[in-house]
N, C-alpha and C positions, 0 to 999 in steps of 0.2 A: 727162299726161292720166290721169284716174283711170279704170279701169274700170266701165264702165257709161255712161259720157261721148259723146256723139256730135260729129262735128264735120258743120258745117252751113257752108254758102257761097249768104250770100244777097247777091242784087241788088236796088238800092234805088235811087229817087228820091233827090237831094242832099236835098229838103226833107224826106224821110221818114227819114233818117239817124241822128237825133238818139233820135227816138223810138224806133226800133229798137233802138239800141245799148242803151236804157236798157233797154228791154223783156228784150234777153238779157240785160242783167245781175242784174234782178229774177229771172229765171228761174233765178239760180245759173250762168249762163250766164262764160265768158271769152274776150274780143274777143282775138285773135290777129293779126288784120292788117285791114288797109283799104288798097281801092286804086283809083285812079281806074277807072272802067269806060265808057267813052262819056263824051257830052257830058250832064251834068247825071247823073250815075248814077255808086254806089259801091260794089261789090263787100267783104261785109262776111264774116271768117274767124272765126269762135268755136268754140268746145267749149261743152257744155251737160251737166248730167245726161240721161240718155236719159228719166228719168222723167219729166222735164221739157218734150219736146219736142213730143210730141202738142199741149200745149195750148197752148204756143207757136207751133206751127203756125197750128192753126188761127187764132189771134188776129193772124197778120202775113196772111194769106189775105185777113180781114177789112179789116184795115185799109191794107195797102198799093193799090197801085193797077196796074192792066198797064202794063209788062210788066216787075214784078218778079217775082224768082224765090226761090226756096228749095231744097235740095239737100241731102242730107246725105252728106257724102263719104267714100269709104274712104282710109285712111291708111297 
């Protein structure tokens, strides 16, 4: 992980999955893991640039739906 990089653990609808992943990788973002999370729901592992993540944020806010989450974790 480079410095400055955040890591984030989001929850997500299986149909929102796809677009998500793409979404962190346009952000400079790198998926590190995926993992079943409940039924229909996928827990999603990345690193991001930190400058990156505000507006990321906000745009998975928008577009995801309850009750997914977003999180940025200490490591």
């Amino acid at each position: 992980m480079a410095e400055g990089d955040v890591h984030i653990h989001a929850v997500v609808a299986e149909t929102e999955q796809g677009e998500v992943l793409g979404r962190i990788n346009l952000s400079g973002g790198v998926i590190t893991s995926l993992e079943k999370d409940g039924e229909g729901r996928t827990a999603i592992f990345a690193t991001m640039p930190r400058e990156n993540f505000d507006r990321f944020k906000v745009w998975f806010q928008d577009y995801t739906e309850e009750p997914s989450s977003l999180k940025e974790r200490s490591e």
